[in-house]
C-alpha positions, 0 to 999 in steps of 0.5 A: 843880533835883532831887537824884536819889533813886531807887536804881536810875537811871531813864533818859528818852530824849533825843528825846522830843516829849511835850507838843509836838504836830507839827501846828504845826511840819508846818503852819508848813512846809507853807506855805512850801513849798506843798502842790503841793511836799509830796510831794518833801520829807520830814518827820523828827523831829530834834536838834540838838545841840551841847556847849562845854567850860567854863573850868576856870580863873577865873570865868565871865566868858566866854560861851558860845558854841553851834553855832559850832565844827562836828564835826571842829575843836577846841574852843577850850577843852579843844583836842580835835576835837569828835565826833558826841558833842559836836555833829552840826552840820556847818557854823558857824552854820547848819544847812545845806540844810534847813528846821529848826522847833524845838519845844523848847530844852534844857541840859545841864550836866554834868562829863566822863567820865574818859575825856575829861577833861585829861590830869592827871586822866585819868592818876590813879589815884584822884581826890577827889570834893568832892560839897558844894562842887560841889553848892553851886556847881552850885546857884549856876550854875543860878542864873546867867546869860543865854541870847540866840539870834539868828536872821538878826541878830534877837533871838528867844530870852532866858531869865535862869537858862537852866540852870534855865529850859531843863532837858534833860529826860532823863537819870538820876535820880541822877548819878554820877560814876565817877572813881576807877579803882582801884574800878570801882564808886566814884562820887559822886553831885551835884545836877543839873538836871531830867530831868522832860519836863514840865519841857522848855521847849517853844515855842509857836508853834514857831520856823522856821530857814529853809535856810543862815539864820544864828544864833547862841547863847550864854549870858553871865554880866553878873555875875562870881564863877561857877566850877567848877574847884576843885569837885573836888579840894583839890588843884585838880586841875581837871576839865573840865565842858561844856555841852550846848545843844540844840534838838529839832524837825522838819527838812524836806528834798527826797527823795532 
């Protein structure tokens, strides 16, 4: 958990492997293939990403559920087609035609750009910002919840307070969200997980998804009385906020 500080945001790439060396991962995939087969296939960094809109309504009592919805179909919550902003997984469940070794797992929390949020907040003109009450409920989320990830119908993955435990590493140092339009430069600033890369849960042993393997993600909340729709606006106007699962790695798959 980290209140950004810094006056001029500082910015750390998503897809950075520090502290999570690749000889594990390309050793755990040499086996599997053999070392007769290496030179047909190809090792490359890679993430997975996939991001889900939150319930703007009600407490938190529906899961969420990961890498379930692939790019082009709706979200089931906010109804728009999901870009390769919000997911790069092409099929439901699974990765498709590749082996997937995954070092790190990462969350990221945050509320949406103006520009993707429901359509009676994206059609103001100005819109209020409580920065105190979305903190404080921020702070209680980030102290809620539990991640479960299964693979192949086993369990293999189970953090308690995962937005705090799997922080994204990466991002801003102080958050702003720019929601007023009639000044291009207001904005408000609010709590936010860390962006440290030591911080980034790596995993170790890293974990294998072999090719068209089955999985699945979501994070439960056994306890009610979690919500974020009226952190924004007094008047409920209620923004959209989405979370962000994502999974970095080495991804082995035949030459072309």
């Amino acid at each position: 958990m980290q209140i950004g500080q810094a006056a001029t945001p500082a910015v750390a790439g998503p897809v950075n492997y520090a502290g999570a060396s690749g000889n594990a991962a390309i050793g755990l995939l040499m086996q599997q293939i053999g070392s007769a087969q290496w030179n047909n296939y190809q090792v490359l960094r890679w993430t997975w990403w996939d991001y889900v809109s939150i319930p703007n309504t009600g407490a938190l009592t529906t899961p969420w559920t990961f890498f379930s919805v692939p790019a082009g179909q709706a979200d089931p919550v906010s109804g728009r087609q999901k870009t390769l902003e919000q997911t790069n997984m092409q099929q439901s469940g699974q990765f498709g035609q590749q082996y997937f070794v995954i070092q790190q797992l990462r969350l990221h929390l945050n509320a949406l750009p103006k520009v993707r949020q429901n359509a009676t907040v994206a059609a103001l003109t100005t819109f209020s910002f409580d920065q105190l009450v979305f903190a404080n409920k921020f702070a209680s989320a980030l102290l809620a919840g539990v991640m479960t990830v299964t693979i192949g119908q086993k369990l293999y993955f189970q953090n308690v307070q995962p937005l705090r435990v799997l922080p994204p590493g990466f991002g801003v140092d102080q958050v702003i969200v720019p929601f007023d339009l009639t000044t291009n430069a207001a904005g408000n600033a609010y709590i936010a997980q860390s962006n440290n890369l030591s911080d980034v849960y790596n995993l170790s042993p890293p974990q294998m998804i072999e090719p068209t393997q089955t999985f699945t993600a979501q994070m439960t909340f056994p306890d009610i009385g979690y919500e974020f729709h009226d952190a924004f606006d007094a008047a409920a106007q209620n923004a959209n906020v989405e979370c962000g699962f994502i999974r970095a790695g080495y991804i082995l798959r035949p030459v072309q």
